[in-house]
C-alpha positions in Angstrom: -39.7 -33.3 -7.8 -37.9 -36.0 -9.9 -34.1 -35.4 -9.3 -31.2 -37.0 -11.8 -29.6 -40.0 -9.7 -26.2 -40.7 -11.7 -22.9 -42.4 -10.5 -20.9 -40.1 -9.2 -16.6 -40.4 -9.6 -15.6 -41.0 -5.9 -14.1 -37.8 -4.3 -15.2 -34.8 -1.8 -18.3 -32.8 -3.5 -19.1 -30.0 -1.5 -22.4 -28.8 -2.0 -23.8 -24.9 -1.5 -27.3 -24.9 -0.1 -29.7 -22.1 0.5 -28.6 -19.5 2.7 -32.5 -18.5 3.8 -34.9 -19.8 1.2 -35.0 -23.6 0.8 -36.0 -22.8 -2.9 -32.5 -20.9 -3.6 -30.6 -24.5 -4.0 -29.6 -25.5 -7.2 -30.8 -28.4 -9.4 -27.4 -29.9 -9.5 -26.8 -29.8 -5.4 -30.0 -32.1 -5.8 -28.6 -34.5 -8.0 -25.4 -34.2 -6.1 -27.7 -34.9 -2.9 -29.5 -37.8 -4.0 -26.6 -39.1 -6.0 -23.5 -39.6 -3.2 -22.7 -42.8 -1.7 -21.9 -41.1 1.8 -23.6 -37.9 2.9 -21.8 -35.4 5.6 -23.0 -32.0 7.2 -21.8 -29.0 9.6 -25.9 -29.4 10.7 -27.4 -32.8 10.1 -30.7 -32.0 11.1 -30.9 -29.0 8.8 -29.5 -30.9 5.6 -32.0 -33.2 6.6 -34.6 -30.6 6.4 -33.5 -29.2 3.1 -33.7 -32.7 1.8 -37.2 -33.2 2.9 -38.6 -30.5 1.4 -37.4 -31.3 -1.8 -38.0 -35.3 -1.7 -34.5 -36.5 -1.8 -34.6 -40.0 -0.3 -32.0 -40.8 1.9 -32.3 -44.5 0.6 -30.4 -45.8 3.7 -27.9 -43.8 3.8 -26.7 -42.0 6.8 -26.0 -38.1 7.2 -22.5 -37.9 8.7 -21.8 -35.0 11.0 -18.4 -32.4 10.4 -18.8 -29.8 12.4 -16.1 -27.6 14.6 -16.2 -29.9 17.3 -15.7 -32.7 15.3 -12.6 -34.8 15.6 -9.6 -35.4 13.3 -10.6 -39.3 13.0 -13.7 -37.7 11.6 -12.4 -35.6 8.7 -9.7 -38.7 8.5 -12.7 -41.4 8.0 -14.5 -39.2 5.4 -11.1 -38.8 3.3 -10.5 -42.7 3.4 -14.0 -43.1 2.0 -13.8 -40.7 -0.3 -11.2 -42.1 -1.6 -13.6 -45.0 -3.4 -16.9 -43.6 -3.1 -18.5 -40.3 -3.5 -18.5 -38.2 -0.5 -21.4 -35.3 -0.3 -20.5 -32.6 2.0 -22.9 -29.5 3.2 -22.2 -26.4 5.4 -25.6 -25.0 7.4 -25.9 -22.7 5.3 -24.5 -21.4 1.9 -21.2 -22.3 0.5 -19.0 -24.5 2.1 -15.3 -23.3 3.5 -16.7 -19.7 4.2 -16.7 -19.6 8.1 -17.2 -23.6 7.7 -15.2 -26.5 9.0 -15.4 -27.7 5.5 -12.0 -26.5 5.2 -10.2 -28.9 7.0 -11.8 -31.7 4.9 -10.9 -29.9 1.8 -7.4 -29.8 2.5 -7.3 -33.0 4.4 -8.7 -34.8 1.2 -6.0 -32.8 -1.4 -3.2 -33.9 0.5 -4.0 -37.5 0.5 -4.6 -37.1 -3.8 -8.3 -37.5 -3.2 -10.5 -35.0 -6.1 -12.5 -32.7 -4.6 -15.3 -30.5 -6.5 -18.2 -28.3 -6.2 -21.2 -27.9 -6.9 -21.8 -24.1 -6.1 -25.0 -22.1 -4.6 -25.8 -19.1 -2.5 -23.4 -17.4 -0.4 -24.6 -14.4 2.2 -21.0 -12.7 1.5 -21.7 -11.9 -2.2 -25.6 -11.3 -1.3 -25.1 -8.6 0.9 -22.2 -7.4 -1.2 -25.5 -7.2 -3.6 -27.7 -5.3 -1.7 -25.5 -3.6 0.3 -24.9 -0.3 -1.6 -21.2 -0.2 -1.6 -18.5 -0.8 -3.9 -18.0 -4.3 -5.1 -14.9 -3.9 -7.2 -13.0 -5.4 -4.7 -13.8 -6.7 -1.4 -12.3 -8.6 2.0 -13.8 -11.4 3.7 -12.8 -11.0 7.3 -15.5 -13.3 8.6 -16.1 -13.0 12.7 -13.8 -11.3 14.4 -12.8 -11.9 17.9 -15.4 -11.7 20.2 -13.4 -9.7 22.9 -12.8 -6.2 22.8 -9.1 -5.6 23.0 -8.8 -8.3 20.7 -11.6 -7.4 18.1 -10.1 -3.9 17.9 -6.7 -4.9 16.7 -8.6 -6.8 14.5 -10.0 -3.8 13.4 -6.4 -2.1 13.2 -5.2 -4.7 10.9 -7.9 -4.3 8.6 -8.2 -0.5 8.0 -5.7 0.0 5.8 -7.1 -2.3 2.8 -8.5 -0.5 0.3 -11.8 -2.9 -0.2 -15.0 -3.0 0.8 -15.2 -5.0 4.2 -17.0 -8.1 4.7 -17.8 -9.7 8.5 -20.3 -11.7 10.1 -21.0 -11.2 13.5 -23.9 -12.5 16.1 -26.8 -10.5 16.9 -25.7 -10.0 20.9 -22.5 -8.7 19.6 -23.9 -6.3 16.7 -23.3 -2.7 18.2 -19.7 -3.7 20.4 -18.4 -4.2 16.8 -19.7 -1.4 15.4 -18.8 0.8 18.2 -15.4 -0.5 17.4 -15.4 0.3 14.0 -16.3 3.4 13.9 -13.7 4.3 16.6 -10.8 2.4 14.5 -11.6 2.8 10.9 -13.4 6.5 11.3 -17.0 7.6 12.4 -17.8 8.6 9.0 -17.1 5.5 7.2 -19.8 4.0 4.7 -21.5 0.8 5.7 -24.4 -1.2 6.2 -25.7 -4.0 8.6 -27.2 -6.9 5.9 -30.0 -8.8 7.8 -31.7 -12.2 7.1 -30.7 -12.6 3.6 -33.3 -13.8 1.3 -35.7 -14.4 4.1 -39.1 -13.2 5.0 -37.9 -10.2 6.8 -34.6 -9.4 5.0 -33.4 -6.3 6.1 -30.5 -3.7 4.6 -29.9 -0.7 6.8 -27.1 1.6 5.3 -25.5 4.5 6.8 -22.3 6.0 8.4 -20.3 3.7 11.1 -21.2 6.1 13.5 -25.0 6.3 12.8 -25.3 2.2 12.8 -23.6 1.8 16.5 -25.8 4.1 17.5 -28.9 2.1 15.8 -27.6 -1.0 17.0 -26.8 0.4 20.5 -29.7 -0.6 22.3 -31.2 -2.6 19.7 -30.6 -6.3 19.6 -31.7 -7.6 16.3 -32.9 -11.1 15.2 -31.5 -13.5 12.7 -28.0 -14.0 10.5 -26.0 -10.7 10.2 -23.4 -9.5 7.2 -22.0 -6.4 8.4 -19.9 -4.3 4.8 -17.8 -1.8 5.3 -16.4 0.7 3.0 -13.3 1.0 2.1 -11.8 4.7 4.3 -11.6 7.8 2.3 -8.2 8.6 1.6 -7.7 12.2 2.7 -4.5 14.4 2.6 -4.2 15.1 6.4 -0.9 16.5 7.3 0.7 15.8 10.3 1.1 19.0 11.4 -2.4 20.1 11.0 -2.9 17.0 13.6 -0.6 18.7 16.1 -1.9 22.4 15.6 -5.5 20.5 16.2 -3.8 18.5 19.2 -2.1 21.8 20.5 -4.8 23.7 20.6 -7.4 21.3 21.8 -4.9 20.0 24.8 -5.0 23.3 26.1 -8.4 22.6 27.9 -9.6 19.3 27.4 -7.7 16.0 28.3 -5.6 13.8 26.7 -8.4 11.3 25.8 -10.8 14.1 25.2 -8.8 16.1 22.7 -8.2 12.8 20.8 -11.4 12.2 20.3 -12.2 15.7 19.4 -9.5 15.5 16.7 -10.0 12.2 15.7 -14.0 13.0 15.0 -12.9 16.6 13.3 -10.6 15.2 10.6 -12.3 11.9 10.7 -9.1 9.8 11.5 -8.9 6.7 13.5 -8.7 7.5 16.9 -6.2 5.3 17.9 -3.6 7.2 15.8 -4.4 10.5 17.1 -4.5 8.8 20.6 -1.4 7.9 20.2 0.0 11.6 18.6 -1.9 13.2 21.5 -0.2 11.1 24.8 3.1 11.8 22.9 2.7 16.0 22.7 1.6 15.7 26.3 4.6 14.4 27.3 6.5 16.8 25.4 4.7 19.6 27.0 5.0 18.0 30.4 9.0 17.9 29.8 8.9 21.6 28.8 6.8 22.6 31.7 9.4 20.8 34.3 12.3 22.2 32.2 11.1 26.0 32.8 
């Protein structure tokens, strides 16, 4: 494939490449490629790769690695040559900045007056947004959430007020723990679907209620890259006093925890709130009881 080799104005050009298929890049990223004085990738054995298969020489020039590990000098280095030649940058997949350390070269290179551009591709956020099946009106990237519990589900908290369809990544191993926590934060009943492999061979959308995916993904450990949308909660008019007749009447024989849940599931609420509503009546009870 013949490719356009022009002069380039020095500068950061981040490039988006192919988030699955190698085909999906764009005929400018190509000429962007083959046209940069100084090449620099998150992966440089997959940029590479991508290069390879579409016969962009190197011509002597040297992929530079950026990734999260790198160090400060690094992103300093590229910014000092960017700031007289034409500086090529590539995430390992999709667009760069979107759970990328692009973005420290980005804003490295606009505080020191160097241009930066773009020459856009693929992104798995607005792929699976897509397929996905849910609304796309307006929609939050959350990227990956913490990977420990306690800390993933105030994650969780802080997200389930926003009235948008949620975006996250998360790994394979940790597929069901988030979406055992989402279902128990943001409500059982909550639309979503778990976007696999994007534009791959096996690309796989599996929709369905929070509650129904954990319970998919509870056992199962799937294979590959993994967009996880969730919808945006169902507003209903739940007062709070049809919480405590549901609290009163269900802490009469089950436990604290247990009637929380019960509620929580009933009037599909989150459960921390009810958890919360529940430990409170209990100790109101408890303080009658010792008062009698």
């Amino acid at each position: 494939m013949n490719h356009v080799k022009t002069t380039l104005r020095p500068g950061i050009w981040f490039v988006g490449v192919p988030i699955g298929t190698a085909r999906d890049i764009t005929l400018r990223a190509l000429d962007v490629l083959a046209s940069a004085d100084v090449l620099a990738a998150e992966d440089t054995r997959s940029l590479r790769k991508l290069m390879d298969i579409h016969g962009v020489p190197l011509d002597g020039r040297r992929i530079e690695a950026l990734h999260e590990h790198s160090k400060e000098t690094q992103v300093a280095r590229l910014v000092e040559r960017a700031a007289h030649q034409s500086v090529a940058y590539a995430s390992e997949a999709g667009m760069p900045l979107i759970a990328d350390p692009g973005f420290e070269l980005a804003r490295s290179a606009r505080t020191a007056g160097v241009p930066v551009t773009c020459a856009p591709g693929p992104s798995a956020v607005l792929t699976a947004l897509v397929l996905g099946g849910l609304p796309t009106d307006a929609f939050h990237f959350g990227g990956f959430l913490p990977a420990t519990r306690s800390a993933r589900q105030r994650a969780l908290e802080e997200l389930a007020g926003i009235k948008a369809t949620l975006v996250l990544y998360e790994s394979p191993k940790r597929l069901g723990a988030l979406l055992a926590d989402a279902a128990d934060r943001l409500g059982a009943e909550r639309p979503a679907a778990v976007c696999r492999e994007l534009t791959k061979r096996f690309e796989d959308i599996r929709p369905g209620t929070l509650r129904a995916l954990a319970e998919t993904y509870a056992d199962e450990a799937p294979k590959g890259e993994i967009v996880v949308l969730i919808g945006r909660g169902v507003v209903t008019d739940v007062k709070e006093k049809d919480i405590d007749s549901a609290l009163q009447s269900a802490l009469s024989d089950m436990t604290v925890k247990d009637a929380a849940a019960f509620v929580a599931e009933s009037l599909d609420l989150p459960r921390r709130r009810v958890y919360q509503r529940a430990l409170d009546m209990a100790r109101d009870m408890k303080q009658d009881d010792e008062a009698e």
